[in-house]
N, C-alpha and C positions, 0 to 999 in steps of 0.2 A: 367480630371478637369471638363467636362461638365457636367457627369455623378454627381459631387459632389453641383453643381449650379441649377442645373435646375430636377424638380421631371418628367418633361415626356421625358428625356433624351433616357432614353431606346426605348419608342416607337418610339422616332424621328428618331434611330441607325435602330430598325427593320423597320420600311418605308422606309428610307433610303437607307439598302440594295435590299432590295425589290424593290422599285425604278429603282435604278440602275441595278439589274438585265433584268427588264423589256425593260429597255433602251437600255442597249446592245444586248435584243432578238430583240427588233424593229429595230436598226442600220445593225441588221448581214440580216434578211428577206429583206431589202430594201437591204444593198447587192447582196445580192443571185439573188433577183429579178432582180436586174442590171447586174446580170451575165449572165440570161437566158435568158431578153430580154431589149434592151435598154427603158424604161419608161417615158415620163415626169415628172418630179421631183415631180411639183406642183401638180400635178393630185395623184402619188402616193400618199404625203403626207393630201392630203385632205382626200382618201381613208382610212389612218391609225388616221386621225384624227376622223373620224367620226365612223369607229373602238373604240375609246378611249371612246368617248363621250357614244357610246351605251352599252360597257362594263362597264362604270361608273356612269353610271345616278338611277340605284337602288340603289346602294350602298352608294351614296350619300346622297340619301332622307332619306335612312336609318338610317344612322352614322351622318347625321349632326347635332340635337339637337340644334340649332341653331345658329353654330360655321363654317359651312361651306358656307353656303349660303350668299350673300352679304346681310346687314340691310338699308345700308345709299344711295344716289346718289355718295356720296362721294368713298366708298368702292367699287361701279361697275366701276366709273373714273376709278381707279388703275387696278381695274383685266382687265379692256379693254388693259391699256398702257400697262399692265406686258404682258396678252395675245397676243398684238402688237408687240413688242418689242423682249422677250423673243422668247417667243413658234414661232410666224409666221416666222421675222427676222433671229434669231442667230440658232433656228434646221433649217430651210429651208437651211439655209449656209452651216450647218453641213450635212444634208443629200443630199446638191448637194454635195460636196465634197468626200462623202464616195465612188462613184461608182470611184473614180479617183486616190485613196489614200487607201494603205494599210489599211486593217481591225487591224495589229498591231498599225502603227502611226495615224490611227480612235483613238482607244481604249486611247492612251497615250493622245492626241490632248485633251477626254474627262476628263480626271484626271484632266484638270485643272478646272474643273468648283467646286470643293469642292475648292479650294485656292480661287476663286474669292468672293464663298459665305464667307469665312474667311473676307475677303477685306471689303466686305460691310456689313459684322456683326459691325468689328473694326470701320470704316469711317462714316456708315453714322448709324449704330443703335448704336452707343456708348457700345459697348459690349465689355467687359476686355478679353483681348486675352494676358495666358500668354506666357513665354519664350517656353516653350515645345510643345505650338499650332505649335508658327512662326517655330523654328524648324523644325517641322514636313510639315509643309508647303514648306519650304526651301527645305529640303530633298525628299520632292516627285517632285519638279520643277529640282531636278539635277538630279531624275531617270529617267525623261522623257526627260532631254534632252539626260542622257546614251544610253536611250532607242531606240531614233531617228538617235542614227548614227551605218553609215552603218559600214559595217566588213571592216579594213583596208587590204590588199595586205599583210600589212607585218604582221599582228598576223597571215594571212592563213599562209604565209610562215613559221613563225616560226614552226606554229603547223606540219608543212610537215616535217620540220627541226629536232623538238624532234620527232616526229613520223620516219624518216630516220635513226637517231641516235639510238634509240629503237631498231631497225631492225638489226642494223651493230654491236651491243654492242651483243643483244641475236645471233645474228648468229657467233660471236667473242667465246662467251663462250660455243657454242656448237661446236665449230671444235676444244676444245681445250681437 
């Protein structure tokens, strides 16, 4: 549906993934990192921050045409709070949490940040979200919480159970 609304839908999809892929090489390195050696959080992330910053500062001057740079006093307010907020706040949380927490239930924990942008597309930018967005949102909040739980005792047993059964059935028709 976005794809048929909006004319830069696709590059929003390729940023998007790209994005997201970057995200998850930076989440698994500060991992690792916290495997190899215990780190200050803040310090790392200032590191990968300023990492960000000098891998993105040509490209910006580049590409911006005058779409990426702030114009107003008004415009820098907001990129401070979103910078405040966002980036320092809610990854500083995320990337304390990762050296403590499965890199699988990391990766699920971050699925939910596409639902939240849905959230405040719908709520506060008045953008028409239809039934097969919510759906689709719906449906990725019940894979992640399939996702988060652990292996019961009793599917291992059963699985011992037809795997036993297997065994006693082929060893049945071979002594016959």
């Amino acid at each position: 549906p976005e794809f048929a609304q909006n004319t830069a839908a696709t590059w929003g999809f390729v940023t998007g993934i790209v994005s997201g892929a970057m995200l998850a090489a930076s989440m698994t390195f500060i991992r690792k990192t916290h495997d190899t050696e215990p780190t200050p959080i803040f310090m790392l992330m200032q590191l990968v921050s300023i990492g960000g910053v000098i891998a993105m500062i040509l490209p910006m001057f580049i590409f911006d045409m005058g779409n990426i740079l702030p114009n107003t006093w008004s415009e820098i307010g907001w990129i401070l709070i979103y910078g405040t907020v966002m980036q320092c706040l809610a990854w500083g949380l995320i990337a304390y949490s990762i050296p403590k927490l499965s890199l699988a239930l990391t990766g699920l924990l971050l699925l939910t940040e596409p639902i939240a942008a849905l959230v405040i597309d719908y709520s506060w930018l008045d953008k028409p979200i239809i039934t097969m967005q919510w759906s689709g949102a719906l449906l990725t909040m019940f894979a992640i919480y399939l996702g988060s739980l652990k292996p019961t005792a009793y599917a291992i047993s059963a699985t011992e159970m037809s795997h036993s059964t297997l065994v006693k059935v082929s060893f049945a028709t071979f002594n016959r």
